[in-house]
ZAPA-320843 format. One record per residue (C-alpha): residue number from 1; residue in one letter; z, y, x. Coordinates in nm, 3 decimals, m for minus. Example, Ala and Ser with C-alpha at 12.3 -4.5 7.8 and 13.67 -1.06 7.14 Angstrom:
REM residues 2
NODE/num/residu/zz/yy/xx
NODE/1/a/0.780/m0.450/1.230
NODE/2/s/0.714/m0.106/1.367
***
This chain:
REM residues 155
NODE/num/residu/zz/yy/xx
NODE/1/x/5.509/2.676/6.309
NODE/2/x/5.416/3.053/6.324
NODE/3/x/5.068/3.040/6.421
NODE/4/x/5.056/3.430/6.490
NODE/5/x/5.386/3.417/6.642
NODE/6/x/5.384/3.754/6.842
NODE/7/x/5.489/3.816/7.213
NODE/8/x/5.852/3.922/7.316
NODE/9/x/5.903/4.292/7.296
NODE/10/x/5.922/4.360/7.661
NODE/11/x/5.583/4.149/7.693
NODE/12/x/5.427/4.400/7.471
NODE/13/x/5.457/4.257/7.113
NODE/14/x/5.446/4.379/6.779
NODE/15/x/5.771/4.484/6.602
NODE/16/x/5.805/4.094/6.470
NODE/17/x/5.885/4.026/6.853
NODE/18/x/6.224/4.177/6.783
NODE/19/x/6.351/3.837/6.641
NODE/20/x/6.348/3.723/6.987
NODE/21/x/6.532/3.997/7.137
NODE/22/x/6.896/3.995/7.273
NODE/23/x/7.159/4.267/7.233
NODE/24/x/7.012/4.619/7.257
NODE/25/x/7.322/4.662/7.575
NODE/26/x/7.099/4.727/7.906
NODE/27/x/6.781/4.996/7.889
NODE/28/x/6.455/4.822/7.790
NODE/29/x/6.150/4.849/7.541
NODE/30/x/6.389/4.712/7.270
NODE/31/x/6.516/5.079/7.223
NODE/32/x/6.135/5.200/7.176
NODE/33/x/6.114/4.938/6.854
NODE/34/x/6.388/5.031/6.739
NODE/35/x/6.283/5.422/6.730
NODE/36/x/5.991/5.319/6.575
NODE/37/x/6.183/5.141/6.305
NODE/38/x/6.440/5.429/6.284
NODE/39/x/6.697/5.234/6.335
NODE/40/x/7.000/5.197/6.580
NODE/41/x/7.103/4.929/6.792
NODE/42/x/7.428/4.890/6.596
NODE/43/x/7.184/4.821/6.262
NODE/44/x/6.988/4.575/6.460
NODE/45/x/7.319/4.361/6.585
NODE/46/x/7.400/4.350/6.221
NODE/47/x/7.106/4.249/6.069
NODE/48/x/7.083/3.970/6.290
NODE/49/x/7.447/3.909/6.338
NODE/50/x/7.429/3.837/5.913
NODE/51/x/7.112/3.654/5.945
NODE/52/x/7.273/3.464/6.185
NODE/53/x/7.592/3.375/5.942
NODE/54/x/7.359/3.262/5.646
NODE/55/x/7.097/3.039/5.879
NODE/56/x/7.131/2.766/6.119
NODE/57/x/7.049/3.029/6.419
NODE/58/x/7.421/3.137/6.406
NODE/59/x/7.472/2.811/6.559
NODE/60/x/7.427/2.762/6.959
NODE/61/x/7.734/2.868/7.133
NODE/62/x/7.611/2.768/7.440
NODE/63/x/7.344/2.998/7.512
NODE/64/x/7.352/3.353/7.670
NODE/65/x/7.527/3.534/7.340
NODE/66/x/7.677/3.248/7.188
NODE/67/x/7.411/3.216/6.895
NODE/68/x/7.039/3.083/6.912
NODE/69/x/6.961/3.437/6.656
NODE/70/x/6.965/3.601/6.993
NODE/71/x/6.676/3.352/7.190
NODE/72/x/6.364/3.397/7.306
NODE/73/x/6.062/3.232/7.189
NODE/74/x/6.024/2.856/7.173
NODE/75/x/5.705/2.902/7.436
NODE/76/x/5.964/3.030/7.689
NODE/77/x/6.157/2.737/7.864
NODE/78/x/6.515/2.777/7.791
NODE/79/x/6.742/2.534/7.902
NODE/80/x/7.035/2.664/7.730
NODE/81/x/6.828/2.724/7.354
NODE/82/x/6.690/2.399/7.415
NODE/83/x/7.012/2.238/7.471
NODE/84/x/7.168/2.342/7.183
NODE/85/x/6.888/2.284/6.985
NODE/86/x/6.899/1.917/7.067
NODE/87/x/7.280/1.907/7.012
NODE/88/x/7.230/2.050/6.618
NODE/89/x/6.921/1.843/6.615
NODE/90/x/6.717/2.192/6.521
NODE/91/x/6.325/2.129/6.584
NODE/92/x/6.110/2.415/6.737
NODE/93/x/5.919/2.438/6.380
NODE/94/x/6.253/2.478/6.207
NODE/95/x/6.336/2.730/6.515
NODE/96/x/6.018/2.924/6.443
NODE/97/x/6.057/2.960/6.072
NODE/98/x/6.392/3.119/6.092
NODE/99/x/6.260/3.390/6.350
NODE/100/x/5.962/3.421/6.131
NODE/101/x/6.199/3.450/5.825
NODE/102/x/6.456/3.693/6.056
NODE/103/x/6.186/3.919/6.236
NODE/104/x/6.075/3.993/5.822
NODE/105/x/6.396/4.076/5.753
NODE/106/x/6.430/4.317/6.022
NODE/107/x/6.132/4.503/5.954
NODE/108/x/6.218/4.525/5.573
NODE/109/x/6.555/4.636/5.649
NODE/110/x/6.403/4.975/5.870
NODE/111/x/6.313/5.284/5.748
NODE/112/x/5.955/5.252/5.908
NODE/113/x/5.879/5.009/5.635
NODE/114/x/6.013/5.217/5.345
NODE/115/x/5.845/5.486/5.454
NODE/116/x/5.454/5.232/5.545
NODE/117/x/5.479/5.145/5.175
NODE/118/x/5.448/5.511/5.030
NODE/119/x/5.228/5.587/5.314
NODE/120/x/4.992/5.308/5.211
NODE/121/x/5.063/5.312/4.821
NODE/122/x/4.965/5.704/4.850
NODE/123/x/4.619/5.569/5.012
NODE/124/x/4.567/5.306/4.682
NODE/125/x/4.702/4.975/4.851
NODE/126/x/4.929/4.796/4.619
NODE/127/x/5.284/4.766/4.690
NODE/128/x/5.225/4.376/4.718
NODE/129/x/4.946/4.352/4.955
NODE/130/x/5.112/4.651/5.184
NODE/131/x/5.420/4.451/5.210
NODE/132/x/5.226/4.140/5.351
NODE/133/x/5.008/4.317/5.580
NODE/134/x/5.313/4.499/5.731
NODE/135/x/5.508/4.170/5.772
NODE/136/x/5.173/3.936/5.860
NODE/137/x/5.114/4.188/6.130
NODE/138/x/5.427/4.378/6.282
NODE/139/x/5.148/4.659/6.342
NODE/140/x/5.090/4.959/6.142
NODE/141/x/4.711/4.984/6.193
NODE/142/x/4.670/4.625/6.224
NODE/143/x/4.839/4.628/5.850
NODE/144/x/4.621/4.901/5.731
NODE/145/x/4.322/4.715/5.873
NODE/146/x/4.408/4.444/5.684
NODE/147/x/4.489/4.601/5.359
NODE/148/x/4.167/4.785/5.339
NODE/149/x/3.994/4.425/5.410
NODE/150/x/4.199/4.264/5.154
NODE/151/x/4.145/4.580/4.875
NODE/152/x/3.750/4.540/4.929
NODE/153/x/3.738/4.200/4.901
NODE/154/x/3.890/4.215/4.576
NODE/155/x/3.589/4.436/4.439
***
């Protein structure tokens, strides 16, 4: 599973809590990520909307927008994710790796990350080890925290 799995977005997670969001259509702290990201709701939809056609989360037609790339986190009851789950015989560790794998690609897809990598390059953190922090954490100074710790360890 995804052992640091974050909270939903309107619970007050980190940017990786996006891959459990619905549609950016109604006002909520969804459109706060997303500024943070710099990116619009239309890029989100698509990002997931092509995760969802390469991955089994494009499946689920039953649930609230017709694909389980759109459902909330396995720890929230769901009878409708559940339920399709079971009928594509999709277990929650599967379910979990593909949001794990989805909220990555989100992030990597915004400008926010483009822009963390120079920021922490410019401050002597490798490429490699910025990218993981970023990813691992969903938190800019939670990924900077980590960098640093990784960078002294290697000394």
């Amino acid at each position: 599973m995804w052992e640091n799995a974050p909270s939903h977005i309107c619970r007050g997670g980190d940017l990786r809590g996006l891959a459990f969001c619905c549609p950016p259509i109604k006002h909520c702290p969804i459109h706060n990520a997303l500024a943070i990201l710099k990116m619009s709701p239309e890029e989100f939809i698509k990002i997931k909307q092509d995760f969802a056609s390469k991955t089994r989360l494009g499946k689920g037609k039953n649930t609230c927008f017709g694909s389980l790339v759109w459902c909330c986190k396995i720890t929230k009851p769901c009878p409708f994710r559940d339920g399709e789950m079971r009928r594509i015989k999709m277990s929650a560790d599967e379910y979990m790796k593909l949001k794990k794998q989805l909220a990555e690609e989100i992030i990597r897809k915004s400008k926010f990350f483009e822009e963390s990598l120079k920021v922490f390059e410019k401050y002597g953190i490798p490429k490699d080890i910025a990218e993981k922090c970023i990813l691992e954490t969903g938190d800019l100074k939670k990924a900077y925290e980590m960098a640093k710790k990784i960078m002294e360890e290697k000394l």
